[in-house]
Rosetta silent file (secondary structure, phi, psi, omega in degrees, C-alpha in Angstrom):
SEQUENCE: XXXXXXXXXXXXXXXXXXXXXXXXXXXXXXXXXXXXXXXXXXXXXXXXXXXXXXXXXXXXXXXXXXXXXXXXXXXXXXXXXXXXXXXXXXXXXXXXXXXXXXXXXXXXXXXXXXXXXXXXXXXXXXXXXXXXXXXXXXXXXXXXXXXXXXXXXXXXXXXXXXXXXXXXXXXXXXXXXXXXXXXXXXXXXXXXXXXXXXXXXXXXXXXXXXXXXXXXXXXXXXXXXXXXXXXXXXXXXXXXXXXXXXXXXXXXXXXXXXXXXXXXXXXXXXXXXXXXXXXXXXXXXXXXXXXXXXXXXXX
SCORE:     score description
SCORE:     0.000 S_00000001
   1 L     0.000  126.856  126.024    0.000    0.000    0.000 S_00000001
   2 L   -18.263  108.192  178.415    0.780    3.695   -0.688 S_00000001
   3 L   -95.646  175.750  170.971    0.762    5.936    2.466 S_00000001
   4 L  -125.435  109.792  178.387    0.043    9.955    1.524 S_00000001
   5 L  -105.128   48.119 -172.807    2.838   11.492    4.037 S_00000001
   6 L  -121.586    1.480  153.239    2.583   15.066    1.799 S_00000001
   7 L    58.998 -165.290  152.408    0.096   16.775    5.225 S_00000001
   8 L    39.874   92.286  154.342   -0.561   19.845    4.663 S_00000001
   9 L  -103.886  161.029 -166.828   -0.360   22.720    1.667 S_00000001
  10 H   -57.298  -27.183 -173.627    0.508   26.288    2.495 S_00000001
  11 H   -33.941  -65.824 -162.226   -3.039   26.953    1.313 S_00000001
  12 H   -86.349   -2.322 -172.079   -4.613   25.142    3.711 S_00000001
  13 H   -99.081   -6.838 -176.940   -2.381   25.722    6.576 S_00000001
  14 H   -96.621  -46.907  178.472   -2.864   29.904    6.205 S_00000001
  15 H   -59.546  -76.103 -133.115   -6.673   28.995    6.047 S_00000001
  16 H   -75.425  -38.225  154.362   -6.777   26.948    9.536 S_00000001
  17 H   -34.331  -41.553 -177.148   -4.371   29.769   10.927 S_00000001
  18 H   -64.717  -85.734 -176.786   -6.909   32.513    9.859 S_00000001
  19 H   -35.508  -75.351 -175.050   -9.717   30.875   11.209 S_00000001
  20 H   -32.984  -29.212  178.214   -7.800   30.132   14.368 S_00000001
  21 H   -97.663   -5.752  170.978   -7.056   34.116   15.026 S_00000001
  22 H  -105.485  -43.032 -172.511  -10.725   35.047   14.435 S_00000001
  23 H   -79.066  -11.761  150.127  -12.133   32.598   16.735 S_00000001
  24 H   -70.071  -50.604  169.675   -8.960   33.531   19.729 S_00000001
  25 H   -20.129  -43.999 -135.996  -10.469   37.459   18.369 S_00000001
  26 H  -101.194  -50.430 -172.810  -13.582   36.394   19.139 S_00000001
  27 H   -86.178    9.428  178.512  -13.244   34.634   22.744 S_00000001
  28 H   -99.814  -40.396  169.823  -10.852   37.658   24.007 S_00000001
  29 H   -32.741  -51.496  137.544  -13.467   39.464   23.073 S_00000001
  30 H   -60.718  -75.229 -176.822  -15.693   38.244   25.090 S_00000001
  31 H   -28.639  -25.293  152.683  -13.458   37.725   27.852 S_00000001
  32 H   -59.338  -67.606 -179.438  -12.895   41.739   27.597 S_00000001
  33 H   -44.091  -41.363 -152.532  -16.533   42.540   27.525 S_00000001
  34 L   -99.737  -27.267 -179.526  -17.022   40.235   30.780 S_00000001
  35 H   -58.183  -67.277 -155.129  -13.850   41.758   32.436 S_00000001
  36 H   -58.878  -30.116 -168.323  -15.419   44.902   31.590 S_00000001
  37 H   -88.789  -24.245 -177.348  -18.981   44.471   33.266 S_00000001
  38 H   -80.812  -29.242 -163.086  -17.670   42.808   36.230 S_00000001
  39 H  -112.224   19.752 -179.523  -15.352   45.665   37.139 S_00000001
  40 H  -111.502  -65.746  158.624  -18.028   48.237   35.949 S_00000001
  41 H   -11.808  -60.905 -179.816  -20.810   45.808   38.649 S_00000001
  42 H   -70.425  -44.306 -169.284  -18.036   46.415   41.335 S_00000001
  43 H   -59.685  -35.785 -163.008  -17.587   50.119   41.109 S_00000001
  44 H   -88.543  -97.345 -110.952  -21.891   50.285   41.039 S_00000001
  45 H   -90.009  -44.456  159.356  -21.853   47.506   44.073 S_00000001
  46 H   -56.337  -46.168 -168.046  -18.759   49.681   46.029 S_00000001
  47 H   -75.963  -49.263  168.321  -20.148   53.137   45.217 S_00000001
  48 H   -50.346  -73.666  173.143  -23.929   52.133   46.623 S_00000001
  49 H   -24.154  -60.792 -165.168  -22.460   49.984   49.327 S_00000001
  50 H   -76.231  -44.525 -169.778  -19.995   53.270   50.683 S_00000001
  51 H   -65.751  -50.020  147.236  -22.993   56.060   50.375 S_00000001
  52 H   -25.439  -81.816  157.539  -25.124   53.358   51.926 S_00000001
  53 H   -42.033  -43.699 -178.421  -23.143   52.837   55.034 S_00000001
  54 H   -86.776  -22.005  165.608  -22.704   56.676   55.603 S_00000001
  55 H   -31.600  -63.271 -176.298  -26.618   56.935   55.390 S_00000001
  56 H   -57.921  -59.985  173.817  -27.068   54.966   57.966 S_00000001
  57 H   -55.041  -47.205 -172.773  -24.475   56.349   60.501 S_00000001
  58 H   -37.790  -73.840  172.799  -26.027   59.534   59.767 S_00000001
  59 H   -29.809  -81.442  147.903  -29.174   58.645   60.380 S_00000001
  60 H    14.874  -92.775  174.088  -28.081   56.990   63.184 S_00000001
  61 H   -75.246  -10.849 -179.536  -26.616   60.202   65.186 S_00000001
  62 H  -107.386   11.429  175.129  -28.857   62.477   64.119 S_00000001
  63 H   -79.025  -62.587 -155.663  -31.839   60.464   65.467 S_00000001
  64 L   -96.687   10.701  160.332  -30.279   61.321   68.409 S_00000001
  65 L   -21.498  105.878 -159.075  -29.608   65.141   68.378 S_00000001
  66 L    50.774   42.602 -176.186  -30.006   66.916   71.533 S_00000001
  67 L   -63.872  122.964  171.599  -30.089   63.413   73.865 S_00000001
  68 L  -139.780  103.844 -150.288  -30.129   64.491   77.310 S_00000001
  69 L   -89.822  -15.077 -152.053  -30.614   61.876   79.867 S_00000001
  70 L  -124.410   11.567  159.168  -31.054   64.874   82.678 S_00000001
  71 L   -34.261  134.053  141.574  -34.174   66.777   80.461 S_00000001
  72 L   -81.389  -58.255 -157.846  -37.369   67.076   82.564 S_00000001
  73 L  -101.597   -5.840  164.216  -39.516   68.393   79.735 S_00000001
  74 L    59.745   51.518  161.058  -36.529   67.855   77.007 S_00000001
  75 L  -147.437  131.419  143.677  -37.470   71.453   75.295 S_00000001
  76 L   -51.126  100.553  142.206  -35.744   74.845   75.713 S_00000001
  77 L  -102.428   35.110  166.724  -38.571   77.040   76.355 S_00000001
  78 L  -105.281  -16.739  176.343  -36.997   80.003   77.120 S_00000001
  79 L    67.794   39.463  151.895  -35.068   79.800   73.562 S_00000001
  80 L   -62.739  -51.173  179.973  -32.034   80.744   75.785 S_00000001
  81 L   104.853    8.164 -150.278  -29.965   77.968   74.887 S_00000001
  82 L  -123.523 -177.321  146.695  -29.801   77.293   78.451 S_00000001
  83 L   -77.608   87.498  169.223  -31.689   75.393   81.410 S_00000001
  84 L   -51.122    0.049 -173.386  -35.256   76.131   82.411 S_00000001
  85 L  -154.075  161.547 -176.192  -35.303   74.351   85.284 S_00000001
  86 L   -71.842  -41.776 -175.369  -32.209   73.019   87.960 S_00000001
  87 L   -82.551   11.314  161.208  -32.461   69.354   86.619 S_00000001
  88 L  -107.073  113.160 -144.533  -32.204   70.668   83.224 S_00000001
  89 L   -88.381 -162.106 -172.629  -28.882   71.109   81.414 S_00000001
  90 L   -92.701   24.177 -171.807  -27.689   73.173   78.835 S_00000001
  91 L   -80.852  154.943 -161.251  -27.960   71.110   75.556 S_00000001
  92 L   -90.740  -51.292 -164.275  -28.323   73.244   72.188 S_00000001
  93 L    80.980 -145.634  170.732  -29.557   70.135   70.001 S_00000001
  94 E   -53.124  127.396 -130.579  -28.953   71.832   66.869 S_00000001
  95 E  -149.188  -33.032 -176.237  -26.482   74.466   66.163 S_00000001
  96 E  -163.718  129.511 -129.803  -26.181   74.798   62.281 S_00000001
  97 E  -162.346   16.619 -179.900  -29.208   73.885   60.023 S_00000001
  98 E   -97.590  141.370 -134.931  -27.710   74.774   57.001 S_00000001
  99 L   -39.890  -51.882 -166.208  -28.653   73.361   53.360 S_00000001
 100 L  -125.700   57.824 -176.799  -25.172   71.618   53.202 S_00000001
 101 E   172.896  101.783  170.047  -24.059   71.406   56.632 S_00000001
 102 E   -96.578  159.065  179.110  -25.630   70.033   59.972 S_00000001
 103 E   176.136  128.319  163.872  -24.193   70.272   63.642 S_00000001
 104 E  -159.772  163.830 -170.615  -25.900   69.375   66.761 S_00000001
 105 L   -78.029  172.357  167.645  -25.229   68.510   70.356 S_00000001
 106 L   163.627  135.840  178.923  -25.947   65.634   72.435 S_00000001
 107 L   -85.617   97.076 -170.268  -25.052   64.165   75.991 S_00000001
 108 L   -80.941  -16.665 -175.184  -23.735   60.823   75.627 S_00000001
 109 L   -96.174   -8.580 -161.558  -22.122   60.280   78.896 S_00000001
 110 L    60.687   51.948  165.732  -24.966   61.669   80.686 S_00000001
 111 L  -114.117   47.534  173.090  -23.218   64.296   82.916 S_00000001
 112 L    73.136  -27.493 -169.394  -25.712   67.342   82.378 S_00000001
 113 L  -120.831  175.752  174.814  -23.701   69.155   79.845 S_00000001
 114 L  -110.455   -0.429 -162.991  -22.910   68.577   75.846 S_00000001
 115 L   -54.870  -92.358 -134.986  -19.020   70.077   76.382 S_00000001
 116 L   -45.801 -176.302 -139.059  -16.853   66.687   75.925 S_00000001
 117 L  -104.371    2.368  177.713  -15.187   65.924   72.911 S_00000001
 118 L  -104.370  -12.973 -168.433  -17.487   63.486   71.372 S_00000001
 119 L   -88.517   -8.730  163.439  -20.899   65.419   71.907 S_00000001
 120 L   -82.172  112.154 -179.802  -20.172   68.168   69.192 S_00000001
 121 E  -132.721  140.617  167.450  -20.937   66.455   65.872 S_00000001
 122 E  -161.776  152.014 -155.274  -21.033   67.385   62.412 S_00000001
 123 E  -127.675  153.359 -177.151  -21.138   66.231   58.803 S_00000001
 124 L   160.513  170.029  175.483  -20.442   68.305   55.684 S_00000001
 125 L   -90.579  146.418 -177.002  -17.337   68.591   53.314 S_00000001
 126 L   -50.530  152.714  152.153  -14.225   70.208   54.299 S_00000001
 127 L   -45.322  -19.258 -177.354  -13.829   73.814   53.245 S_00000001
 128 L   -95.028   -5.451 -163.835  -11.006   73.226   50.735 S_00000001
 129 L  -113.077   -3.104  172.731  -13.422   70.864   49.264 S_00000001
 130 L  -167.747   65.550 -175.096  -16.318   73.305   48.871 S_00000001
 131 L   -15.819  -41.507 -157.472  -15.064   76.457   48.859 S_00000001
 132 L  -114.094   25.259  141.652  -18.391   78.391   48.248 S_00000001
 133 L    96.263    1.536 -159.811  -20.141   76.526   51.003 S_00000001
 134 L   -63.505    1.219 -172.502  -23.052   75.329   48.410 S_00000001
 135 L    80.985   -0.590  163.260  -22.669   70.956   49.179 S_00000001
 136 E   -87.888  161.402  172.567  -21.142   70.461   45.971 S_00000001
 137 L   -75.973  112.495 -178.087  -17.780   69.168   45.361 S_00000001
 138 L   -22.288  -67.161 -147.226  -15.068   71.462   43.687 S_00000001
 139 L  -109.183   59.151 -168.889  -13.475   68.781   41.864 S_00000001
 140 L    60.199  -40.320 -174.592  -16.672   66.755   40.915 S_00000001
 141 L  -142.821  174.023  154.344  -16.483   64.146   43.862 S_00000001
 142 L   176.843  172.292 -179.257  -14.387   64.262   47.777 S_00000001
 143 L   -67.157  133.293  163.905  -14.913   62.526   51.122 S_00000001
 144 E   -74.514   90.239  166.154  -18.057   63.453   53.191 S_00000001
 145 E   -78.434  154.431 -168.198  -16.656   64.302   56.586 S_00000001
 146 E  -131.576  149.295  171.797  -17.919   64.125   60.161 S_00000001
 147 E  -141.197  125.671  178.962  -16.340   65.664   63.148 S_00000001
 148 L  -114.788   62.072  177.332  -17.141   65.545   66.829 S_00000001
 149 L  -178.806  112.842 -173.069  -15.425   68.113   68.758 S_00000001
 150 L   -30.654  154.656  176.440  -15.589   71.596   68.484 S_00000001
 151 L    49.630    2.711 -173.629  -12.056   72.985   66.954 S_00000001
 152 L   -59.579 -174.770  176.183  -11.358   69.139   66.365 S_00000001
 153 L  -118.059  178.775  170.004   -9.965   67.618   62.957 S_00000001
 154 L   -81.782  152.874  152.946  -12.263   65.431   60.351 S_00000001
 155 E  -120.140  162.877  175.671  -12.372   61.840   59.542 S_00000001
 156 E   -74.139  150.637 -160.624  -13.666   60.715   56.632 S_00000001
 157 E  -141.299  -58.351  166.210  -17.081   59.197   56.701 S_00000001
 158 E  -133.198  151.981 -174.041  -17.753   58.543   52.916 S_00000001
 159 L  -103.584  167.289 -175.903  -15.493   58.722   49.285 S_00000001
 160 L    21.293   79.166  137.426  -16.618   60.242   46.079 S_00000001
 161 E   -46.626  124.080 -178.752  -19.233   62.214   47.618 S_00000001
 162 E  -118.537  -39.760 -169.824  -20.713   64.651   44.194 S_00000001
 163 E  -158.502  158.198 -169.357  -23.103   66.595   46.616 S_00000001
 164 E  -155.834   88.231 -173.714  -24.666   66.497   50.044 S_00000001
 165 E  -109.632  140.685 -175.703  -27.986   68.149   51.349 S_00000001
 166 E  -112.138  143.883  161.585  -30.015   68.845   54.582 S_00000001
 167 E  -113.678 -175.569  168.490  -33.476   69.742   55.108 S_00000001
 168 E  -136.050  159.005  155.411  -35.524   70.420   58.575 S_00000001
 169 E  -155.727  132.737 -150.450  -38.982   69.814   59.556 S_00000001
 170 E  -144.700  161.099 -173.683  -40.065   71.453   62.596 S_00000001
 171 L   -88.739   55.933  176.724  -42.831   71.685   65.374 S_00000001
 172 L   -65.894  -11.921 -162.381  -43.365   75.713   65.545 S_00000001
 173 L  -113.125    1.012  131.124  -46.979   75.662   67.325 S_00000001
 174 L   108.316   14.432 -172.366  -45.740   73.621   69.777 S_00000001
 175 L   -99.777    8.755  156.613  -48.601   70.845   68.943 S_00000001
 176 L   112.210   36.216 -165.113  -46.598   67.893   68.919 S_00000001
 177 E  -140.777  152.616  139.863  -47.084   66.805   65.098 S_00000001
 178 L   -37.344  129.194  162.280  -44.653   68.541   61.949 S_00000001
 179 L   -91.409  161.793  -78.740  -46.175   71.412   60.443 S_00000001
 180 L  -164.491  156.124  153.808  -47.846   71.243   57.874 S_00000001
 181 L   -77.780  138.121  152.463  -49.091   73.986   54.168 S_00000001
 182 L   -57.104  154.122  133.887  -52.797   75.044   54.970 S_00000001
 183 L  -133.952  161.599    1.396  -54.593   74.215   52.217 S_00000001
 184 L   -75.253  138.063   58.474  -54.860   75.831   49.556 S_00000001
 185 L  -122.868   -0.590 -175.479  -53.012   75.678   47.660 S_00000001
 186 L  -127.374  139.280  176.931  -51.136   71.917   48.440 S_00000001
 187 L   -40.807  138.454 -178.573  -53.411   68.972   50.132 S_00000001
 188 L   -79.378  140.710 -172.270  -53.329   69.129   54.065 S_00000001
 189 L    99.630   22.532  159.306  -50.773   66.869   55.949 S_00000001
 190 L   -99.361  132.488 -142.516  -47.768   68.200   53.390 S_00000001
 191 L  -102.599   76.002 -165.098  -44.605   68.586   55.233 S_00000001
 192 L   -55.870  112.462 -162.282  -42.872   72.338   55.203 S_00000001
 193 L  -105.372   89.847  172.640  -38.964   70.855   54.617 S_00000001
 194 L  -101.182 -152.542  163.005  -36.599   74.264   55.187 S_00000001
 195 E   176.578  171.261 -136.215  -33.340   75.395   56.151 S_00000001
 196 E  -113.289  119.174  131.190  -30.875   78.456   56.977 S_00000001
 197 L   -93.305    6.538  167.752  -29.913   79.969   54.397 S_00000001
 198 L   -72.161  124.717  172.374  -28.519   83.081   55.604 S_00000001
 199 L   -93.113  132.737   32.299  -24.520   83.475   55.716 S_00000001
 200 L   -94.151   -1.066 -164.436  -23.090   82.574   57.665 S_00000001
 201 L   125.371   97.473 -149.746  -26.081   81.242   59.330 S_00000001
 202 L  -117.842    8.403  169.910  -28.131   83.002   61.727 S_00000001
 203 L    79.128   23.825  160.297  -29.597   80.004   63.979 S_00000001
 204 E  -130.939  174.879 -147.075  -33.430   80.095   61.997 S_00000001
 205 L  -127.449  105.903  173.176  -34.912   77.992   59.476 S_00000001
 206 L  -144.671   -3.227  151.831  -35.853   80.735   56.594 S_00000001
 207 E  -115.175  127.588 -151.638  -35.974   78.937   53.328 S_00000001
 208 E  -117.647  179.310  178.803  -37.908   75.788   52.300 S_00000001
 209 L   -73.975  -67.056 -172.160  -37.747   73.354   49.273 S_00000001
 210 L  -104.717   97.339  179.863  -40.522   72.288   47.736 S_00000001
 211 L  -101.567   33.937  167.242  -41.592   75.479   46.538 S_00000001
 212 L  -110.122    8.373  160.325  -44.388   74.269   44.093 S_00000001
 213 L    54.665   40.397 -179.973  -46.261   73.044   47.526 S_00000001
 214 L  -137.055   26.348  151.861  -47.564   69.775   46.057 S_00000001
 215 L    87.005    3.840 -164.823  -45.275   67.593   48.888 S_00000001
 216 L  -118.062  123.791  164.926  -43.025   66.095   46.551 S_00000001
 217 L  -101.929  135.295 -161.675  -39.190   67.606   45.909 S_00000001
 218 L  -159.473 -178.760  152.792  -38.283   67.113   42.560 S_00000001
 219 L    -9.730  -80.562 -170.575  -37.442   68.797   39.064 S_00000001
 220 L   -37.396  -20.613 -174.833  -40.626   70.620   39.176 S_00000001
 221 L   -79.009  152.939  165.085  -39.365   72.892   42.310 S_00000001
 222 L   -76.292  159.611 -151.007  -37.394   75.696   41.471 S_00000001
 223 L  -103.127  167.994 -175.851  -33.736   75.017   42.068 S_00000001
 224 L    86.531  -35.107  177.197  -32.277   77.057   44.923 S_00000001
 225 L    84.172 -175.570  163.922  -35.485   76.511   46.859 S_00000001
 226 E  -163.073  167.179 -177.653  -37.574   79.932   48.148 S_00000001
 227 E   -36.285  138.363  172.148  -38.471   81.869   51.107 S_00000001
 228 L   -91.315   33.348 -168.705  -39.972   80.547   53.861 S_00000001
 229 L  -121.672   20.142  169.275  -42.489   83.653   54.503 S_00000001
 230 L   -91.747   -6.290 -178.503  -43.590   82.574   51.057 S_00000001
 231 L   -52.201 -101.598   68.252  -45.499   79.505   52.529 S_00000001
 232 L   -94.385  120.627  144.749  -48.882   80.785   53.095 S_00000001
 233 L    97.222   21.086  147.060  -49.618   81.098   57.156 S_00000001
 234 L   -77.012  145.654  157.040  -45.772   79.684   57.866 S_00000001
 235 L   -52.500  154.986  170.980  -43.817   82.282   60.138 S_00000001
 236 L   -72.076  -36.091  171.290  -40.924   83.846   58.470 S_00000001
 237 L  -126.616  172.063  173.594  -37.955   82.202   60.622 S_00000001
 238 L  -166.266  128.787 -128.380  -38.242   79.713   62.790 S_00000001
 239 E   -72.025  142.728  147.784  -35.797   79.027   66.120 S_00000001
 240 H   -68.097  -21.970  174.732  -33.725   75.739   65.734 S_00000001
 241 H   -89.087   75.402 -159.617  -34.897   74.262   68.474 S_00000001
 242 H  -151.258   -3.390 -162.125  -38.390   73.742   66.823 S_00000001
 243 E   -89.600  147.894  168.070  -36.509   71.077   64.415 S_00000001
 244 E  -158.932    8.749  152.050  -37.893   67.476   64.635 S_00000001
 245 E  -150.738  157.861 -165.836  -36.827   65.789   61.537 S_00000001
 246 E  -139.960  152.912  169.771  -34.226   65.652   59.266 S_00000001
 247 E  -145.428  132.564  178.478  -33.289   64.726   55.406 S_00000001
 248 E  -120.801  103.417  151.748  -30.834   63.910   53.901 S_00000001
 249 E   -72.449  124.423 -176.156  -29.610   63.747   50.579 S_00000001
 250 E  -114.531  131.117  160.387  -25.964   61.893   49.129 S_00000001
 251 E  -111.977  116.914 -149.890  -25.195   61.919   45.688 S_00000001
 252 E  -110.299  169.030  116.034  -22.247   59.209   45.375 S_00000001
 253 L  -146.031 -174.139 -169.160  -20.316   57.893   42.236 S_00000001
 254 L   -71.280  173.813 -174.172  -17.804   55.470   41.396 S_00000001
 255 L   -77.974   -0.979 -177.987  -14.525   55.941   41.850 S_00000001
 256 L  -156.731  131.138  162.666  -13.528   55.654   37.954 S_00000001
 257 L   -41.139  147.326 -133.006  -15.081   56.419   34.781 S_00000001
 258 L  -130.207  122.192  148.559  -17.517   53.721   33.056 S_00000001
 259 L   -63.544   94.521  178.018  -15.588   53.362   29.542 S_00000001
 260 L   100.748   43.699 -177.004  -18.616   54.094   26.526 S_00000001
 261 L  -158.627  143.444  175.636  -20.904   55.344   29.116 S_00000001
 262 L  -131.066  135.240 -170.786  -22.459   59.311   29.759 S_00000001
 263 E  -146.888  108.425 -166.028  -24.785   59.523   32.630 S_00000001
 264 L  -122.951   15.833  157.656  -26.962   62.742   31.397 S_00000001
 265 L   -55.951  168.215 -178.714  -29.866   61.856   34.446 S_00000001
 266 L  -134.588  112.891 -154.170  -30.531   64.995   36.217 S_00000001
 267 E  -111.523  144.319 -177.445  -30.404   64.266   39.893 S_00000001
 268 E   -85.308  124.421  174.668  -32.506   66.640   42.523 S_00000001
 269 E  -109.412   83.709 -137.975  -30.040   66.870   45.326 S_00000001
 270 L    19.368 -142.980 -169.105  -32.390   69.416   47.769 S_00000001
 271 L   -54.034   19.465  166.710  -32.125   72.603   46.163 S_00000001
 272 E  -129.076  154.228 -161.184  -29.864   71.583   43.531 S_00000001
 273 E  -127.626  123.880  154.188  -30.705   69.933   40.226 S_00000001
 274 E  -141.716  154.321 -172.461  -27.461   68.706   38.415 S_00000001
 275 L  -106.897  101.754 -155.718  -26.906   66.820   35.394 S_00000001
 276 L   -71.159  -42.828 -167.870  -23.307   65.319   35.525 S_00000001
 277 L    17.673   82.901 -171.614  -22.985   64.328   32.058 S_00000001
 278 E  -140.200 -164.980 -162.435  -19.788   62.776   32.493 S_00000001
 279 L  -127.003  -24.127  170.917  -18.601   58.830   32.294 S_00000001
 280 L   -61.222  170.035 -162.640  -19.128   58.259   36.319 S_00000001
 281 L  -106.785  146.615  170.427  -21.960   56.122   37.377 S_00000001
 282 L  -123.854  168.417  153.977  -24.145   58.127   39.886 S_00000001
 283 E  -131.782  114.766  158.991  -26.380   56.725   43.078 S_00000001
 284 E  -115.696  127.078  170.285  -28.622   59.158   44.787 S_00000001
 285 E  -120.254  163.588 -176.663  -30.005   58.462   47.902 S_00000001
 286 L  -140.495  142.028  178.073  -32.177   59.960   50.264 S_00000001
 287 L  -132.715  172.639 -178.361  -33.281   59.181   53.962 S_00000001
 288 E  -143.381  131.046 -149.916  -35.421   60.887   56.447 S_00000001
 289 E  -157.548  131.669  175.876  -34.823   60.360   60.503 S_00000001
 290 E   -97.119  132.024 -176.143  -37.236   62.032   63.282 S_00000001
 291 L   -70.949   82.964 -155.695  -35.202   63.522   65.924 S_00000001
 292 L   -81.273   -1.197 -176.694  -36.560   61.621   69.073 S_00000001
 293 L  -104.085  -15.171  171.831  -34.948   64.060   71.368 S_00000001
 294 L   -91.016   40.505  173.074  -36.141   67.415   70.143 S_00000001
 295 L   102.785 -151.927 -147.365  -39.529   67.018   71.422 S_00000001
 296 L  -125.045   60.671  172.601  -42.959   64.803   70.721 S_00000001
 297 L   -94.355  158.231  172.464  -43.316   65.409   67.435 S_00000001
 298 E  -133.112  174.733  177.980  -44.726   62.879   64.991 S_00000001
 299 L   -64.185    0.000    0.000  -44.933   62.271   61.184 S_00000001
């Protein structure tokens, strides 16, 4: 018998070569694509996951804003800042009420005063990191910081931070429930959200949010917010210690631009509406916490 030892011809050996580099083409290709979504997943599963987590401490401490174990009636009514009564100490509860910056007191060790070095607390971005005080970041994103001691330094609390806003809702009539828009012109039982907007900050509540009055903050509001003596049959200021819930908005994103991707959502962060339209990924979240220590108010 005849064997055929002659294999091969360049022909066919260029073809099977060919083929062989579109089908390796083909599976780094996928394997790129899958690379790509898994490390696009983690940045979305880190960036929720860190803004998450500072929600929550927030919440957390500011539930417990002006805790005073040695309170009889656990309200300033003299608006003194002080004690009405000898078994009542001196805690402030809130201190700064401002859009993009909270600070309030609380006695944690229980010895009658708020002085010691953990009972001052407050969250906002450093000054180098938002120069013109408004809750955005200079340089698109930075660490949310919290600090608890008057003249103290920061720690970091959350990364890539894009913006960070407070509201109030407060008890002014003293009848133990948030107040409330008359209506008309928004449905009764809607929730007046304000906050200090004077600078530097003048200790009252004098601008609110949802200044289309129809309970929802959104788009539809004007950005910036308006007056709060525009409410109909709200007061024009109103004391901080009258606060008895708080909200908070974080607008987080990942730490690295999303390769083929523009994120052109327009997110309401309280009185600011921005559209990043950029390659980060964004998460906005928002919570709400009743202050169980500024007095009996309820939703």
């Amino acid at each position: 018998m005849r064997s055929n030892n002659t294999g091969l011809t360049l022909v066919e050996l260029m073809v099977a070569m060919a083929i062989s580099l579109v089908a390796f083409g083909l599976i780094y290709q996928a394997y790129a694509a899958q690379q790509r979504a898994r490390t696009r997943e983690q940045l979305v599963v880190d960036m929720q996951q860190n803004a998450r987590a500072a929600l929550a401490f927030m919440r957390r401490e500011l539930r417990m804003a002006g805790f005073d174990p040695r309170y009889v009636d656990g309200i300033d009514n003299d608006h003194d800042d002080g004690p009405d009564d000898p078994d009542e100490s001196a805690n402030t509860g809130f201190s700064k009420a401002r859009h993009h910056w909270v600070r309030f007191t609380l006695d944690l060790n229980g010895d009658g005063d708020d002085n010691d070095a953990n009972e001052d607390i407050e969250y906002r971005f450093e000054d180098a990191d938002d120069t013109n005080g408004d809750g955005i970041a200079n340089a698109g994103a930075a660490a949310l910081k919290r600090k608890s001691e008057n003249g103290g330094s920061f720690s970091n609390l959350a990364y890539d931070i894009v913006a960070v806003a407070f509201a109030y809702a407060f008890d002014n009539d003293g009848d133990g429930a948030l107040d409330t828009y008359p209506s008309p012109p928004a449905p009764e039982g809607v929730v007046i959200w304000a906050y200090d907007s004077d600078p530097p900050g003048d200790d009252d509540l004098d601008s609110h949010l949802d200044t289309n009055m129809d309970g929802v903050i959104d788009a539809s509001d004007a950005a910036g917010g308006g007056q709060l003596s525009d409410v109909p049959g709200a007061p024009n200021n109103i004391h901080l210690d009258k606060i008895r819930a708080v909200r908070v908005w974080l607008l987080a994103r990942t730490r690295y631009p999303i390769r083929g991707y523009v994120d052109n959502e327009t997110y309401v962060v309280g009185r600011h509406h921005l559209t990043p339209a950029n390659a980060y990924k964004h998460c906005l979240l928002e919570g709400m916490v009743f202050c169980r220590n500024m007095g009996a108010s309820s939703p």
